[in-house]
C-alpha positions as a Markdown table, in Angstrom:
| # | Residue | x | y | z |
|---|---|---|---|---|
| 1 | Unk | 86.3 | 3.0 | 14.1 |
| 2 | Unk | 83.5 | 2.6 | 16.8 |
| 3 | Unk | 82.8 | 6.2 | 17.4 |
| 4 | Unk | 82.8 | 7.4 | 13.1 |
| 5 | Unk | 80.2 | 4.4 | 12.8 |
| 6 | Unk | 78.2 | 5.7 | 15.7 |
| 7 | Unk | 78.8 | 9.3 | 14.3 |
| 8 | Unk | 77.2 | 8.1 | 11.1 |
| 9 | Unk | 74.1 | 5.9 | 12.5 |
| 10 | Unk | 73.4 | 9.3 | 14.6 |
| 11 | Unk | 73.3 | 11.1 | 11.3 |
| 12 | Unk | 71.6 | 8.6 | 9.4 |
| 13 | Unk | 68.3 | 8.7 | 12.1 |
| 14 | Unk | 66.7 | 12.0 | 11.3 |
| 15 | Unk | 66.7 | 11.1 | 7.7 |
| 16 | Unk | 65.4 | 7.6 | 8.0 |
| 17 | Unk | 62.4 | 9.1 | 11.1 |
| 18 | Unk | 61.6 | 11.9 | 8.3 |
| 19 | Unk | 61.2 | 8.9 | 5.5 |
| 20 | Unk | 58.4 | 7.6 | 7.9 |
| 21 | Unk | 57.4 | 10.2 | 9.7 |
| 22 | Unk | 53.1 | 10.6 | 9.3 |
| 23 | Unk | 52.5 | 13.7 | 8.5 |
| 24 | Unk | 48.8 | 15.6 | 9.8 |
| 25 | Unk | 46.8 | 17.1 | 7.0 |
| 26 | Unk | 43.8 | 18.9 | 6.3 |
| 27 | Unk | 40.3 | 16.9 | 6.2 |
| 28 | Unk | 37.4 | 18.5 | 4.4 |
| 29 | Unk | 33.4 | 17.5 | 4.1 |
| 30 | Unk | 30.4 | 19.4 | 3.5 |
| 31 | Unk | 28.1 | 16.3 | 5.6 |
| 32 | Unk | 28.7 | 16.9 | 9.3 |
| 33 | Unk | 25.3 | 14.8 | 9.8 |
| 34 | Unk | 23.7 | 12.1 | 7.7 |
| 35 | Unk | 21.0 | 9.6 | 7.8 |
| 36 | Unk | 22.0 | 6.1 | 7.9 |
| 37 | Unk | 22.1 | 4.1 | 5.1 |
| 38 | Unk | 23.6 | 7.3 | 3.3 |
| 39 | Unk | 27.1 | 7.6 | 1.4 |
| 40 | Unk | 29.7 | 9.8 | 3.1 |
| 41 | Unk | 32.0 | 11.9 | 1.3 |
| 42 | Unk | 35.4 | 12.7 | 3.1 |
| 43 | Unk | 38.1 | 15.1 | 1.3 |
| 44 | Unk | 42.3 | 15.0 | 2.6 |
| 45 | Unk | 44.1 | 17.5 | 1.7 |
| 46 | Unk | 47.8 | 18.0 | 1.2 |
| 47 | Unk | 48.6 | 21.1 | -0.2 |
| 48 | Unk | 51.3 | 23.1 | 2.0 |
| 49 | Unk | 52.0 | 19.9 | 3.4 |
| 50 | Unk | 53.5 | 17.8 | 0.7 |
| 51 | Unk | 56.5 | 19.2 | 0.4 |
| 52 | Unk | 58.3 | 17.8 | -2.7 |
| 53 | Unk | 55.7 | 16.5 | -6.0 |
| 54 | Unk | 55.9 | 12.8 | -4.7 |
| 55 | Unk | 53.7 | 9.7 | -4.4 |
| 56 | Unk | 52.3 | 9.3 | -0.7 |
| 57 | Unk | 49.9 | 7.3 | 1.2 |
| 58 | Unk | 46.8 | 9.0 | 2.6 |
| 59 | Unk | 45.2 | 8.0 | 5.8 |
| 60 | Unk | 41.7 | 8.4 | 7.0 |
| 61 | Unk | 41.5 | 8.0 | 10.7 |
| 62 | Unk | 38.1 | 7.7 | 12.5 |
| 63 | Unk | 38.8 | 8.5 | 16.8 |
| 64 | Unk | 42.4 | 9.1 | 16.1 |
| 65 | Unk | 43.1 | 5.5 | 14.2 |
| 66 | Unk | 43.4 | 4.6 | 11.2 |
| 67 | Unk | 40.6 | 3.2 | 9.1 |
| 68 | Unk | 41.3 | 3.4 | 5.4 |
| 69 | Unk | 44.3 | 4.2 | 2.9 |
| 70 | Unk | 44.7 | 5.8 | -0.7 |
| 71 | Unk | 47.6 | 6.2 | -2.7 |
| 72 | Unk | 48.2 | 9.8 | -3.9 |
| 73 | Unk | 49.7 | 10.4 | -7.0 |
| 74 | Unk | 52.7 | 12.9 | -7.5 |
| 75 | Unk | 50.5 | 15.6 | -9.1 |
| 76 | Unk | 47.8 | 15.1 | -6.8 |
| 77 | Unk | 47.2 | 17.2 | -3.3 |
| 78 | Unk | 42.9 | 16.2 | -3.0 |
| 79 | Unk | 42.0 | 12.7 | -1.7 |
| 80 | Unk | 38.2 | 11.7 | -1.3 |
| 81 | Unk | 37.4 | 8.6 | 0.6 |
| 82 | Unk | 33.7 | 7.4 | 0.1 |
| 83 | Unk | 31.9 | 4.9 | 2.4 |
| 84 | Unk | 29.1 | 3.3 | 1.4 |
| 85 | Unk | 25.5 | 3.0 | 2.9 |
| 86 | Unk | 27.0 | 4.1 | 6.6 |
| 87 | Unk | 25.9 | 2.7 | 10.1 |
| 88 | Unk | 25.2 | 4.7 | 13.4 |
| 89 | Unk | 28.7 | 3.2 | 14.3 |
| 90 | Unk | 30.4 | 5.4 | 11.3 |
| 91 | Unk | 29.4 | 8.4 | 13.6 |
| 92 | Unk | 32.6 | 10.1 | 15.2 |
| 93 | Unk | 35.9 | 12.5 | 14.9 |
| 94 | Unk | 37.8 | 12.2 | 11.6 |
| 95 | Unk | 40.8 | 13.6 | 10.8 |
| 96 | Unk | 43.6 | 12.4 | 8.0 |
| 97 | Unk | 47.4 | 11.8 | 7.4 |
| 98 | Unk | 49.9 | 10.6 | 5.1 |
| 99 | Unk | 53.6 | 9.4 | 4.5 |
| 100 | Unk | 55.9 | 8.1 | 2.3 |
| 101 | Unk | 55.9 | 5.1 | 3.6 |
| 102 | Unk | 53.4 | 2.6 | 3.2 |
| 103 | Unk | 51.5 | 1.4 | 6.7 |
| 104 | Unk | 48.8 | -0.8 | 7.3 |
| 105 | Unk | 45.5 | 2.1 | 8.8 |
| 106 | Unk | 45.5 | 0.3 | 11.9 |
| 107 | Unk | 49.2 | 1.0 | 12.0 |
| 108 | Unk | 48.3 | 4.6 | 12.0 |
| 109 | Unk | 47.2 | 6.5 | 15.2 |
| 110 | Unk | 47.7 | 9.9 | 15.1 |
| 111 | Unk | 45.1 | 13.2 | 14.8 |
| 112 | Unk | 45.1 | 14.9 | 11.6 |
| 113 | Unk | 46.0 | 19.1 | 10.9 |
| 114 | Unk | 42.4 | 19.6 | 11.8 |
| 115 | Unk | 39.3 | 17.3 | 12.9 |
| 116 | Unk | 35.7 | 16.9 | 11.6 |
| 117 | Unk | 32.7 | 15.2 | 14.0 |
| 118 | Unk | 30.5 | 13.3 | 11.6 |
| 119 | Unk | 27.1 | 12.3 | 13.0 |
| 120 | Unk | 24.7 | 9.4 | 11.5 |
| 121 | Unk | 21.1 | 9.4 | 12.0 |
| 122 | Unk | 19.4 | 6.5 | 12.7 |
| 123 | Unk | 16.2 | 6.3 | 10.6 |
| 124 | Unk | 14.3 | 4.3 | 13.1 |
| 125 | Unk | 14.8 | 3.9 | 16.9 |
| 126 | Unk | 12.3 | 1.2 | 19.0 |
| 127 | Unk | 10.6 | 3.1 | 21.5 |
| 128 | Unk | 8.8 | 1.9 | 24.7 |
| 129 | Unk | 5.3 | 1.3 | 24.6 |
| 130 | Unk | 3.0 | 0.9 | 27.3 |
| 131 | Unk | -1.0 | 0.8 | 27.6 |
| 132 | Unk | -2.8 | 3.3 | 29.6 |
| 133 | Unk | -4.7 | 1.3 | 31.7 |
| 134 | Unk | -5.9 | -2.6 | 31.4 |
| 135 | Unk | -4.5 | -4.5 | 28.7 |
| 136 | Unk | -8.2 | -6.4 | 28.6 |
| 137 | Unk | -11.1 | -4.0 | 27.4 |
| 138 | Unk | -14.6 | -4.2 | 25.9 |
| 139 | Unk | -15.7 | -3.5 | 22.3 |
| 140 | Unk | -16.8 | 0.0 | 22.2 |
| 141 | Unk | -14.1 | 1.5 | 24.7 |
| 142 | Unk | -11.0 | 4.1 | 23.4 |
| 143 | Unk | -7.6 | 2.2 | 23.8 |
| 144 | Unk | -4.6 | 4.8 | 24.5 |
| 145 | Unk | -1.0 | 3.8 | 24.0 |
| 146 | Unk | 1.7 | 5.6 | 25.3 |
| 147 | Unk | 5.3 | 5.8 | 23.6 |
| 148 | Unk | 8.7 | 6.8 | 24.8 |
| 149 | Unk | 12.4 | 7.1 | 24.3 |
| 150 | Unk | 15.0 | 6.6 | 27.2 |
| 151 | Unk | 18.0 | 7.6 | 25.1 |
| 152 | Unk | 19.5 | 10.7 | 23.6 |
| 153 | Unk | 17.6 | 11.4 | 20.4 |
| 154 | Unk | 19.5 | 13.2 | 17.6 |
| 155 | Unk | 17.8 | 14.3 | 14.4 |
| 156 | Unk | 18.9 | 15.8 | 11.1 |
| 157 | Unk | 19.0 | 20.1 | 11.3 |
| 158 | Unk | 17.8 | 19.5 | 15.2 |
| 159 | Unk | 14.4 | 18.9 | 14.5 |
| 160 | Unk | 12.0 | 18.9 | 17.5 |
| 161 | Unk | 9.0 | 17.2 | 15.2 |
| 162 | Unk | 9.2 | 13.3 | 14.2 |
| 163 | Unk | 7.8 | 10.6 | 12.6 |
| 164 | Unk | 6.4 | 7.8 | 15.2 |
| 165 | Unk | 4.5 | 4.6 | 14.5 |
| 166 | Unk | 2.2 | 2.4 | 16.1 |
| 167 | Unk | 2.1 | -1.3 | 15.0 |
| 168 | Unk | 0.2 | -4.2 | 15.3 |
| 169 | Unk | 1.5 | -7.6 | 14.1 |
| 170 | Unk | 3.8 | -6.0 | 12.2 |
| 171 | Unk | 1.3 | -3.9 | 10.3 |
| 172 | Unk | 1.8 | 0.0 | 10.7 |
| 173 | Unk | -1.7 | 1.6 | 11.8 |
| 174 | Unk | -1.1 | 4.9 | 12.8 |
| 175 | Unk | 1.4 | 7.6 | 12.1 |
| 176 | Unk | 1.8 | 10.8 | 15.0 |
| 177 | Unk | 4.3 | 13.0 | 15.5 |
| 178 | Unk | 6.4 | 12.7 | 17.9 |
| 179 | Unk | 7.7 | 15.3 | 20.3 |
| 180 | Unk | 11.7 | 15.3 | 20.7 |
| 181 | Unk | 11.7 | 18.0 | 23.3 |
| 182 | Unk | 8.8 | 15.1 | 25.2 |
| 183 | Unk | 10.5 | 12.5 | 24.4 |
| 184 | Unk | 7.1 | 10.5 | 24.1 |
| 185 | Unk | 3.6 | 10.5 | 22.1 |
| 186 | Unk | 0.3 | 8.9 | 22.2 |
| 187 | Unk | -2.0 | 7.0 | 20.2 |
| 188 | Unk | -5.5 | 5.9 | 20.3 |
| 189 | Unk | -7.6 | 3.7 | 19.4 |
| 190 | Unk | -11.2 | 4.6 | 19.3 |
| 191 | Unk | -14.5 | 2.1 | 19.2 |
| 192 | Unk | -12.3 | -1.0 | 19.7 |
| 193 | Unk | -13.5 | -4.1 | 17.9 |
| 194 | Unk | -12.3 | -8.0 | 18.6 |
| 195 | Unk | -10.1 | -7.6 | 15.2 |
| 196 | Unk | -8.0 | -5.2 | 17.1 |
| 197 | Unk | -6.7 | -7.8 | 19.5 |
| 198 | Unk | -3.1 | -8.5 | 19.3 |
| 199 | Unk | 1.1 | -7.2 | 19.9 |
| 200 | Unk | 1.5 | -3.5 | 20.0 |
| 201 | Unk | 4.5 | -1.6 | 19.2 |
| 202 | Unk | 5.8 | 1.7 | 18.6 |
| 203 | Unk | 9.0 | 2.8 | 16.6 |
| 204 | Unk | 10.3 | 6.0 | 15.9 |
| 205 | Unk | 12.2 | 7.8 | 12.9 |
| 206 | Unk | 14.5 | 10.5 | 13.5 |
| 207 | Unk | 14.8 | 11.2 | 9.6 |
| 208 | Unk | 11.7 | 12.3 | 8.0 |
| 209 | Unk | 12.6 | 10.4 | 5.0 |
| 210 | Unk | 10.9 | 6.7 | 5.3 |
| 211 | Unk | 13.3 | 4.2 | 4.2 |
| 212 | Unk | 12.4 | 1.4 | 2.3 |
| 213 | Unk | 13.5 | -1.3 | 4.8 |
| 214 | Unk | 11.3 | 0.1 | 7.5 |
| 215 | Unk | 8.2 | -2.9 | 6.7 |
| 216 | Unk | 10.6 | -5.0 | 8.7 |
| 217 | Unk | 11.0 | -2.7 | 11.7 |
| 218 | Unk | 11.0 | -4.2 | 15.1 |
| 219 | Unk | 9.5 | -2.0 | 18.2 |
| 220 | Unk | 11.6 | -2.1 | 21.6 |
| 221 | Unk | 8.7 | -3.7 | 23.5 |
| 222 | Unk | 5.5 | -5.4 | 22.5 |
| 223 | Unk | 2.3 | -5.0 | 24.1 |
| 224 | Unk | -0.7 | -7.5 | 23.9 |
| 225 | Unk | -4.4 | -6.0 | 23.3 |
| 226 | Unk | -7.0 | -8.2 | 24.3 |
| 227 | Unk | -10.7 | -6.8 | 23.2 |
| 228 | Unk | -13.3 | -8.8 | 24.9 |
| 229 | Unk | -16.9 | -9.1 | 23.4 |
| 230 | Unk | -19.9 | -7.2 | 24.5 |
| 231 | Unk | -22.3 | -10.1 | 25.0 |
| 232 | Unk | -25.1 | -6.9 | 25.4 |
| 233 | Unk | -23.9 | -5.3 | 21.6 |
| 234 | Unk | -24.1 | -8.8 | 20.5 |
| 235 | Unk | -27.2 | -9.6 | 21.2 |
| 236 | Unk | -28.2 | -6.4 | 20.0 |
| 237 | Unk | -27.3 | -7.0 | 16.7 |
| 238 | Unk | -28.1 | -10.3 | 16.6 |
| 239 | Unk | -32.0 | -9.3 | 17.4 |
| 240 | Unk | -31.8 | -6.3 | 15.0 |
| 241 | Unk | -30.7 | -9.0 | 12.2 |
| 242 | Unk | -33.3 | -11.3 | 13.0 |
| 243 | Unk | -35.7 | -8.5 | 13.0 |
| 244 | Unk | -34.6 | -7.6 | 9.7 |
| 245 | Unk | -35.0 | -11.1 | 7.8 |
| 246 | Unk | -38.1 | -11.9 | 9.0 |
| 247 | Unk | -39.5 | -8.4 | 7.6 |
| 248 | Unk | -37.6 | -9.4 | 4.6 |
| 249 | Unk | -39.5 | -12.4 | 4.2 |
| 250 | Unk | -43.0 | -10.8 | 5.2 |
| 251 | Unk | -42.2 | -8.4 | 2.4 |
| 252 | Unk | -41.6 | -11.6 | -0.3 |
| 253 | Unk | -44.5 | -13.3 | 0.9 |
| 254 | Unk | -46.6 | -10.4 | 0.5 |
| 255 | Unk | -45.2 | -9.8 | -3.2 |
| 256 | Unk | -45.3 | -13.1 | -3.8 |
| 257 | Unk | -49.0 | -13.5 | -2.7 |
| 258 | Unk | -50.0 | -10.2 | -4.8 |
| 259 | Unk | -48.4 | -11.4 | -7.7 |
| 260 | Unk | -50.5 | -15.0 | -7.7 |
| 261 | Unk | -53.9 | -12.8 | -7.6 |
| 262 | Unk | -52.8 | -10.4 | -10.2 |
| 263 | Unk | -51.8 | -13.7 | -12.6 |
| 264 | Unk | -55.1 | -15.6 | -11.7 |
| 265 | Unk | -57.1 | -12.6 | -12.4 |
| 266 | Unk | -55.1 | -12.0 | -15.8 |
| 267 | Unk | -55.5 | -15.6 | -16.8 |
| 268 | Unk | -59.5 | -15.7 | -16.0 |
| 269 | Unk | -59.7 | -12.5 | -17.9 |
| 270 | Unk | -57.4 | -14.3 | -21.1 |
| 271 | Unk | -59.9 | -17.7 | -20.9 |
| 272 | Unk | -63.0 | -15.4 | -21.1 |
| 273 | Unk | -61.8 | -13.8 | -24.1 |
| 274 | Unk | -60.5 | -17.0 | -25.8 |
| 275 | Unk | -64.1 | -18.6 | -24.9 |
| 276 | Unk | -65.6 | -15.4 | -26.4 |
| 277 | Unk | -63.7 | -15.6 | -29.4 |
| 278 | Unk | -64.9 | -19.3 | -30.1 |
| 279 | Unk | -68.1 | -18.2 | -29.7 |
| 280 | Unk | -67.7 | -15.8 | -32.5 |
| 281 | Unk | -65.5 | -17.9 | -34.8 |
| 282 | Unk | -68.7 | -20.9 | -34.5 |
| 283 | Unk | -71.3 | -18.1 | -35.0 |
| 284 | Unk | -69.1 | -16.8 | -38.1 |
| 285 | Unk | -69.1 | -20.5 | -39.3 |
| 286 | Unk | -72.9 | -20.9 | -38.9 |
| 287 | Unk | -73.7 | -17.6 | -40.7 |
| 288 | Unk | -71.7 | -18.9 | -43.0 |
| 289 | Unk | -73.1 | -22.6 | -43.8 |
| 290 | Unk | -77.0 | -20.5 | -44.1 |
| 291 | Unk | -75.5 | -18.1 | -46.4 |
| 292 | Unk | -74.3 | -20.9 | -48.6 |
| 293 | Unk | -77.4 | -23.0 | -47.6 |
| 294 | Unk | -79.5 | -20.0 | -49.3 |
| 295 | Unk | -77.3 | -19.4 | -52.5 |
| 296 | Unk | -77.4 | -22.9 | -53.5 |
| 297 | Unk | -80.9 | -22.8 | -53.0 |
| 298 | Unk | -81.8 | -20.2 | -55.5 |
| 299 | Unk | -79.4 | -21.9 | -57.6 |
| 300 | Unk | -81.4 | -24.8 | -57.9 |
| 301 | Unk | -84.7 | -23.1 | -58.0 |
| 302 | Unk | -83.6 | -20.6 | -60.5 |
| 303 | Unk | -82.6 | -23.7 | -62.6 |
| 304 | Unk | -85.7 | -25.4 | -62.2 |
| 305 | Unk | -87.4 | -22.2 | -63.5 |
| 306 | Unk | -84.7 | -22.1 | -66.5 |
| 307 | Unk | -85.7 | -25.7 | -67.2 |
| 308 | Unk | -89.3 | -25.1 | -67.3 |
| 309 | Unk | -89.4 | -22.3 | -69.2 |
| 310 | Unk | -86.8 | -24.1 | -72.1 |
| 311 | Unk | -89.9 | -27.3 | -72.2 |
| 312 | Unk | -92.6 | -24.0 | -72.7 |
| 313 | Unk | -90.6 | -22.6 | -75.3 |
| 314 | Unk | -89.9 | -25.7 | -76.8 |
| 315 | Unk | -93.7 | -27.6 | -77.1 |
| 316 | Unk | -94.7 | -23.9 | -78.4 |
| 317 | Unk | -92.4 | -24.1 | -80.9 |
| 318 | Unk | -93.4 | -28.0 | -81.6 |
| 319 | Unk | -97.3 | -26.9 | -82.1 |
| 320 | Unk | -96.5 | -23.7 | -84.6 |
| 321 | Unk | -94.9 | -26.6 | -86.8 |
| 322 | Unk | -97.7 | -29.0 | -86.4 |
| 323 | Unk | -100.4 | -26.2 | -87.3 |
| 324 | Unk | -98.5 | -25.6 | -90.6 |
C-alpha cells in the first residue's frame, strides 16, 4: 500500500511542478534610453511559448525580480506594462515571465527568454562649482566660475554638448554649454557690480529638453560672491553728478533770468501803447466836444439871422398896409 501511494505522489510531481512552473518569455521595447520624468513602454510576449490558449499571469522583472503582474487573457500572446513619469532608479535589465499560477512579483526571480537594459536620463545633475580666485573682488573686475562633474555622465544619443547653468539665489543667469568629454565649463561675469553679491551655483542637464520643474533646481555646492565697492568709482560718480546739477541749475537760472527781462521789456512796451492809446482816445474826445462846440454855434447864429430877417419881413409888410 506504502510503495503504490509513493508510486503515485512520484507521478503526481511533474504535473503539479509544470502547473507552477514560470515560464521565460520574450520582452520587447523600442526606448532603450529615456529622460526622466518620461513614460516607459514595455512589451511581453508569449507566442511560442504559451502552449495551450489559456489565461496566465505575466511578470515584468527589473534585475532578475519581479516588479509588476498582468493577467493575460486566453486569446492574448502581447502584454504592455507602462510606468509612469520614471526615476533614475527605473534604469536597469528587464526581462519578463509568466505562469499559470498566480504569484505575488516579488515571488518571482527568474530572467526572462531574452533581456533589455533600459537607461533613464536625469534632466538635471548638481555640479561643483568653485571661483577662480578670491571670493571678495572690487566693482569693475571679471568674476570666473568654474563647474564640474565627478560622476559618470550619460546623455540621450551620447551627446558630447549640454545644457549647464549658473545660478544665483536661485535665479538662473547664464546658460553655457557644457563639455561631456571635459566634464566641466566656465562662466563669467564681466564688470562686477555690488548687486552681484551673493550664493553661486551651477547645475547641469543631460537632456536638452528643459523641464518644467527645473526653477526649483538645487546646485551641488554653493559659492558666496562678495563685490566690494570702489570708494575711487564712487567718488567719481558722485563728483560727476554734482557737476551735473549744479550746471543744471546755472542753466535754469540763466533761463529763468532771460525770461524776467524779455517779460519786463514786453510789459513796458504794452504800458506805452495803452498810455498812447489814452492819449488818442482824449484827443478823439476833445476834437469831438469843438466839433460840436462849432455846430451848435452856427446853429444859434444861423437862427438869430432867421429871426432877424422874419421881424424885416414882417415891419415891411406892416408899412405897405399902413401906406394904403
Amino acid at each position: 500500500m506504502n510503495t503504490i501511494t509513493i508510486l503515485l505522489c512520484t507521478l503526481a510531481m511533474p504535473v503539479i511542478s509544470q502547473t507552477n512552473e514560470i515560464v521565460p518569455v520574450r520582452i520587447l521595447s523600442q526606448q532603450k534610453s529615456i529622460s526622466e520624468n518620461s513614460n516607459l513602454y514595455v512589451t511581453c510576449s508569449t507566442f511560442g511559448f504559451k502552449k495551450n490558449q489559456q489565461k496566465v499571469f505575466v511578470y515584468l522583472c527589473k534585475d532578475g525580480l519581479g516588479i509588476l503582474k498582468l493577467v493575460q487573457k486566453q486569446d492574448q500572446h502581447d502584454t504592455t506594462f507602462t510606468m509612469y513619469n520614471v526615476g533614475r532608479n527605473y534604469s536597469g535589465n528587464y526581462s519578463c515571465a509568466y505562469s499559470r499560477a498566480e504569484y505575488k512579483p516579488s515571488e518571482v526571480a527568474t530572467k526572462g527568454h531574452n533581456i533589455i537594459q533600459i537607461l533613464v536620463i536625469a534632466n538635471f545633475l548638481p555640479a561643483d562649482i568653485s571661483v577662480a580666485g578670491q571670493s571678495t573682488v572690487n566693482e569693475g573686475d571679471n568674476v570666473e566660475f568654474r563647474c564640474t562633474v565627478s560622476d559618470t555622465l550619460q546623455t540621450l544619443g551620447k551627446c558630447q554638448l549640454i545644457q549647464s547653468y549658473l545660478r544665483r539665489n536661485e535665479i538662473v543667469l547664464q546658460v553655457q554649454v557644457f563639455n561631456v568629454t571635459r566634464m566641466e565649463t566656465t562662466f563669467t561675469i564681466e564688470d562686477a557690480v555690488t548687486r552681484d553679491t551673493g550664493h553661486y551655483s551651477c547645475v547641469v542637464l543631460p537632456s536638452k529638453c528643459i523641464q518644467s520643474h527645473e526653477k526649483t533646481l538645487h546646485g551641488k555646492n554653493a559659492v558666496f560672491l562678495e563685490v566690494k565697492v570702489n570708494l575711487l568709482l564712487r567718488v567719481a560718480v558722485s563728483c560727476g553728478v554734482i557737476s551735473l546739477m549744479l550746471l543744471l541749475c546755472v542753466c535754469l537760472w540763466w533761463i529763468t533770468k532771460k525770461q524776467g527781462h524779455s517779460g519786463l521789456h514786453n510789459q513796458c512796451t504794452v504800458s506805452q501803447q495803452a498810455n498812447t492809446g489814452m492819449v488818442e482816445e482824449e484827443l478823439g474826445q476833445t476834437e469831438g466836444q469843438d466839433l460840436e462846440a462849432q455846430d451848435e454855434e452856427s446853429f444859434s447864429m444861423g437862427e438869430e439871422k432867421g429871426y432877424q430877417n422874419g421881424m424885416a419881413a414882417e415891419d415891411s409888410t406892416y408899412s405897405d398896409d399902413y401906406e394904403e
